[in-house]
SETORSE-259665 format. One record per residue: residue in three letters; x, y, z of N, C-alpha, C, CB in turn. Coordinates in steps of 0.05 Angstrom, whole numbers, plus 5000, padded with zeros to 4 digits. Atoms other than C-alpha are relative to their C-alpha. Glycine has a CB too. Layout:
# SETORSE-259665
ALAXYZXYZXYZXYZ
...
END
This chain:
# SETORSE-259665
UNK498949905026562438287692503049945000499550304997
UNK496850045004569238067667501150245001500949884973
UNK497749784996575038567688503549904997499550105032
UNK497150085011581638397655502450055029500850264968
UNK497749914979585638767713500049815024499550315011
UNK500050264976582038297771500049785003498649985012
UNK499250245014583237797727503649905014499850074963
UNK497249945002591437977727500049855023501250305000
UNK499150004979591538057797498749795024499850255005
UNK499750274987588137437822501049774988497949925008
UNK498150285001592936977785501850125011501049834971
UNK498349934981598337357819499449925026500350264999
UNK501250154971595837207880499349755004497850095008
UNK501250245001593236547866503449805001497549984969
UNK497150135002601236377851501350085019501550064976
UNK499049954980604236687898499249865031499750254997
UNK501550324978599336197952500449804996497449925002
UNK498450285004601935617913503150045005499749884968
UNK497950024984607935807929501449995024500650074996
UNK498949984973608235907997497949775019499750375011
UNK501450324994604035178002502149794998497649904977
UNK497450175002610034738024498649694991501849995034
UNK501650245001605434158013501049934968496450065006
UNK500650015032604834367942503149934989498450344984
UNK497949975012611734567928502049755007500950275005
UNK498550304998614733887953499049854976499349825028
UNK500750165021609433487916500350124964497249945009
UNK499049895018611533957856502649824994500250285007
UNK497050015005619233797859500049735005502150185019
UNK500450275007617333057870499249874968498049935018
UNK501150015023613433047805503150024969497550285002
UNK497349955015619633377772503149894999500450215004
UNK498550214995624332857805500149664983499249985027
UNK501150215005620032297780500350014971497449975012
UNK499750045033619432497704501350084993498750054982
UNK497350045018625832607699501949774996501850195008
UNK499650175000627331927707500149854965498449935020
UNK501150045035623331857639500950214973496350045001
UNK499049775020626632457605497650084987502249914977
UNK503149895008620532727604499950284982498350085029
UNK498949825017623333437571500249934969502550055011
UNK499550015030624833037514497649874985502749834995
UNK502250075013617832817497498050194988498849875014
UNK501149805021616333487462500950044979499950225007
UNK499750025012615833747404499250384984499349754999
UNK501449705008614734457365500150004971501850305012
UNK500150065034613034477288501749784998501250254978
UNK498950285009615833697286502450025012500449934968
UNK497050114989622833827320499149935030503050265000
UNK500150044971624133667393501950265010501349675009
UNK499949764989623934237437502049955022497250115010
UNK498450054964627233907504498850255013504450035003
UNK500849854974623734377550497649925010499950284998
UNK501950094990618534277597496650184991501049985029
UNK501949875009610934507575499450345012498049815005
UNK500249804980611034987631502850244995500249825032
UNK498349885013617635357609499550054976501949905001
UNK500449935019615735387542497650175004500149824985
UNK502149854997609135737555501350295017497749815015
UNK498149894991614236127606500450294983502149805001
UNK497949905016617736347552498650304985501049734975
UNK501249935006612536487512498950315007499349835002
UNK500649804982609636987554501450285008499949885021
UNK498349714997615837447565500650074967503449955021
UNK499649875036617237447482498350244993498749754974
UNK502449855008610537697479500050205013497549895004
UNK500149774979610738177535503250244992500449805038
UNK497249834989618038447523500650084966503149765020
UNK499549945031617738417442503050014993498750284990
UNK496949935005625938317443499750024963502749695013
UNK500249955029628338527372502649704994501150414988
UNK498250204991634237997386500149815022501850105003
UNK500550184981633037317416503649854997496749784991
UNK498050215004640736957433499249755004502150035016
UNK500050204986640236297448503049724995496849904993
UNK496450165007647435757461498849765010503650125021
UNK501550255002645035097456497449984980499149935029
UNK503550135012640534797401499149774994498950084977
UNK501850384998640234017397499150124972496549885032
UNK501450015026635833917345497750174987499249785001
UNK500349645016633834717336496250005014500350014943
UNK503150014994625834557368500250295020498749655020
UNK501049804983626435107419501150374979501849925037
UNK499949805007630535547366497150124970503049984996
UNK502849935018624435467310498650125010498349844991
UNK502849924988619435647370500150235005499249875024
UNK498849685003623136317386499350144976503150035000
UNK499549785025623636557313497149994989502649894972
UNK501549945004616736357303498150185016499649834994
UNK500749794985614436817356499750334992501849975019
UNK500149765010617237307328499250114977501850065000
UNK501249935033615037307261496450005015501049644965
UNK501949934985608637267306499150325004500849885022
UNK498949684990610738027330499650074983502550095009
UNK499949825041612838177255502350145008496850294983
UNK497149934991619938317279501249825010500450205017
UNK498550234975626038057308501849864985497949755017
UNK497450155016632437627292499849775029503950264994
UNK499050254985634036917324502149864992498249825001
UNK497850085007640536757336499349875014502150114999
UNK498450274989642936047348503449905001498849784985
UNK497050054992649635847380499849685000500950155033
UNK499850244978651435147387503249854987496649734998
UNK497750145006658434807382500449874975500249835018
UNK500950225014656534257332497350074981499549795021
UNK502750015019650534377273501749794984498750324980
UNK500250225033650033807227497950094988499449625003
UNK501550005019647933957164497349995007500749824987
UNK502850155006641333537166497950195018500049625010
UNK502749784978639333997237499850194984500850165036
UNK500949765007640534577202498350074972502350144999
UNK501849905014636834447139497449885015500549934971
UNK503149994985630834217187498650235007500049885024
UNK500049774976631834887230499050144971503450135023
UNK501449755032630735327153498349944983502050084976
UNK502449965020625434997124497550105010499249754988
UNK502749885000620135417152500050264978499250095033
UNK500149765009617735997124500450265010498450024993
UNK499749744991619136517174502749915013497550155019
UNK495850034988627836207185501150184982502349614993
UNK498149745004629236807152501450125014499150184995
UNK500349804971628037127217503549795016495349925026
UNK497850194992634436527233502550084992499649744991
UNK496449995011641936657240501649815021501750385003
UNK498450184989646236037257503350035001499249784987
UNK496150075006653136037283500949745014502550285016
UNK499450244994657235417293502950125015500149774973
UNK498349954996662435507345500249955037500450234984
UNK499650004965664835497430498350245001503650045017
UNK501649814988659335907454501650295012498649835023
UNK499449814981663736337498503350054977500249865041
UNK497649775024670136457442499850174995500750004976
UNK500049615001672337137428498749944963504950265005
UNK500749955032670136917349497049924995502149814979
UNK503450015003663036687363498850235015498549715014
UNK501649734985661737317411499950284977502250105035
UNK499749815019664337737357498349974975502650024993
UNK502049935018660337487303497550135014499249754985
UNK501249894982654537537353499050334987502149995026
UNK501349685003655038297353500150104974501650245017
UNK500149945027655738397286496650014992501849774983
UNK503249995007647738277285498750205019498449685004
UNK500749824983646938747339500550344997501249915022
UNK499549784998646139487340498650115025499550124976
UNK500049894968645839997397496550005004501950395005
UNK501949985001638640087389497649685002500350164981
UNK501450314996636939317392499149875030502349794989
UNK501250064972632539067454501149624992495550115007
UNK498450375007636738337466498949905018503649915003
UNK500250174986634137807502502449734995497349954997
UNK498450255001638437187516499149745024503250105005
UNK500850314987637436397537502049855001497949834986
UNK497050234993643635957560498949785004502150065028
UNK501750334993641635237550501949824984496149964986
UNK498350115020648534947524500249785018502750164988
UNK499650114983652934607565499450055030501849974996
UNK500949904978650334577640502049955030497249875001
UNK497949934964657034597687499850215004503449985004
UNK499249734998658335077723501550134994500150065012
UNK497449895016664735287695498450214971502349664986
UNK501850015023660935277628498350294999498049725003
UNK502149745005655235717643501050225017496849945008
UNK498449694985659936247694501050134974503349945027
UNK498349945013664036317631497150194980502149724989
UNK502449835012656836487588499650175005498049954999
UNK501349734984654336897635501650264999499649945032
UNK497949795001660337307633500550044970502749925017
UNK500549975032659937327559497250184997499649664985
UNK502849925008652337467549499150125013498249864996
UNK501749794981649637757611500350324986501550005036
UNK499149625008653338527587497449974973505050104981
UNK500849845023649738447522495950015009501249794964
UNK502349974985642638357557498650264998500549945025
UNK500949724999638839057548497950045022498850084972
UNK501749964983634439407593497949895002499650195001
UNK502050175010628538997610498549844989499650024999
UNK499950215021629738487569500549775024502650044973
UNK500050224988630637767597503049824999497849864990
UNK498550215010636337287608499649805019502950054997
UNK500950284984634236577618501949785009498349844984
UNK499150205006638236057644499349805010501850025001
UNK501350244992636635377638502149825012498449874977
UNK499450284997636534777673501750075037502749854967
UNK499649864971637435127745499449875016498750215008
UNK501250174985633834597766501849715005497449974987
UNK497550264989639634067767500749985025503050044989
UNK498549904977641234437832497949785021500050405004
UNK502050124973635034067869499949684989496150185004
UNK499650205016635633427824502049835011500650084974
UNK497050214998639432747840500949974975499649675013
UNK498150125019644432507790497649864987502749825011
UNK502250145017639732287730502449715007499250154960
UNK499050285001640631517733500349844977498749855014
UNK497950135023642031297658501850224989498449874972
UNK497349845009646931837644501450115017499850214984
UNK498849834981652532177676500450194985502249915015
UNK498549745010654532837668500950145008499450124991
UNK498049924979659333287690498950255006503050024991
UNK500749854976654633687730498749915021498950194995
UNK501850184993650433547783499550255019500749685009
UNK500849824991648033867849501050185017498649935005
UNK498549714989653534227877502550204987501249925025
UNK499149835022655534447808498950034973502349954997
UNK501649985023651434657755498950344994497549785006
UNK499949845007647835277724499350255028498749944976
UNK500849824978644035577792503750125018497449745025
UNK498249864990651035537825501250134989501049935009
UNK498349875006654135887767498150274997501549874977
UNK502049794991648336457776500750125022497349905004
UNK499649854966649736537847502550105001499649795029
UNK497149904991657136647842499950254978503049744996
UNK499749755015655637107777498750275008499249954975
UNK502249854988650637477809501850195021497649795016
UNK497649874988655937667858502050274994501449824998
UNK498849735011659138187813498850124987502150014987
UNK501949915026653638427772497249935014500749814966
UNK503250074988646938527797499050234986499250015037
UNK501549835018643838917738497949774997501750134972
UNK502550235006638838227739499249925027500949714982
UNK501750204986633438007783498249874995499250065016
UNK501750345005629437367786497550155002500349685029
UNK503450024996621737507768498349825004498950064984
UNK500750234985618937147824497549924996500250035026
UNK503650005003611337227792500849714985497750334975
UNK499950205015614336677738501349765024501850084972
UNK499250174993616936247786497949945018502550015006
UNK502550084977611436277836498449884987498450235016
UNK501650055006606936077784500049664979499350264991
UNK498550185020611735477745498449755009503749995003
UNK499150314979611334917798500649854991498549855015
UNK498350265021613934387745501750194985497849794974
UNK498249845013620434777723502549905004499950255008
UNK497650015007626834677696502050185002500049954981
UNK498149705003629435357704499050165034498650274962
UNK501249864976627135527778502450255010499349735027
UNK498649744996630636237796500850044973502550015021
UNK499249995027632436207722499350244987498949794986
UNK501549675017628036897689500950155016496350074996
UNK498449735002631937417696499750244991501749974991
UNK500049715012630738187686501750184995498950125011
UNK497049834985635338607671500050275003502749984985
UNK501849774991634339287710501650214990499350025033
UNK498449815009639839647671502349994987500450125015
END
């Protein structure tokens, strides 16, 4: 007879054995070496935009929206808005909720892409330096004390960059809510080979985690999502926050 609970608790277990299969988790981080060669991230897509994340992170994602029902999703970085449509449709999923987007730069053309759905109501765009005292301040202006916040850092990926976020966004984080940051995975990554960029692997978002982590440990890593990723972009990345 199907039992939902011994269901639960043998994919917990079932992940937690892939993880501690060095076999696996090499030929994992090979896989994720290899198609990133191909910019493999960028061969998605969510209602017609491009998402840039990997299938396995988005399903990720998925999963804690649903589980954690934030009433406020941040997110600083949006390219061409695919991962901020997929958020706000989530939530109109729920039947609540606000999705804010941060990103330096909106052109026009993204942002009337990003509002022609029917539930970018649920959408509030600001254009500005992620970490300025005048984009943090609009920010809370959509926030009240009673608001469960989640947040996702997926702008720029130095470390400078994302220490400076983290120290921005982490405070506004609410109890048991999530803060994601991406692209953690640079840290195990060689230098992509048609672009450079000014991070790489002994500076990027994991090391700006580990040094923020340092003064602030109201967040730990939920190791069920990472044990269970093995193709991830955000490895130590999901974040809880315990207070």
């Amino acid at each position: 007879m199907f039992n939902r609970i011994d269901f639960e608790n043998s994919k917990l277990q079932n992940a937690r054995n892939q993880r501690s299969n060095c076999d696996l988790q090499k030929l994992a981080l090979e896989v994720t070496i290899k198609a990133n060669n191909f910019d493999y991230a960028y061969q998605w897509t969510w209602l017609g935009l491009p998402i840039i994340q990997l299938p396995q992170d988005i399903i990720a994602i998925q999963e804690i929206i649903w589980k954690t029902k934030p009433d406020i999703i941040i997110e600083t970085g949006i390219a061409w808005g695919g991962s901020t449509v997929y958020y706000a449709s989530l939530l109109q999923l729920i039947g609540k909720g606000k999705m804010i987007g941060v990103d330096q730069t909106l052109p026009q053309k993204n942002i009337n892409e990003i509002m022609k759905y029917p539930f970018s109501n649920r959408i509030h765009l600001i254009e500005g330096q992620s970490t300025s005292k005048e984009t943090i301040a609009s920010i809370k202006k959509h926030l009240s004390n009673d608001d469960k916040v989640m947040v996702i850092l997926d702008s720029n990926h130095s470390h400078d960059h994302v220490l400076n976020e983290l120290k921005c966004y982490a405070p506004l984080v609410t109890k048991n809510q999530y803060l994601i940051v991406c692209a953690t995975a640079v840290n195990n990554l060689p230098v992509h080979p048609k672009r450079a960029r000014p991070w790489g692997p002994d500076k990027n978002p994991m090391t700006a985690l580990i040094e923020y982590q340092k003064e602030d440990n109201r967040f730990i890593t939920n190791e069920d999502i990472d044990n269970k990723l093995l193709i991830t972009y955000m490895p130590g990345g999901y974040l809880i926050c315990k207070g």
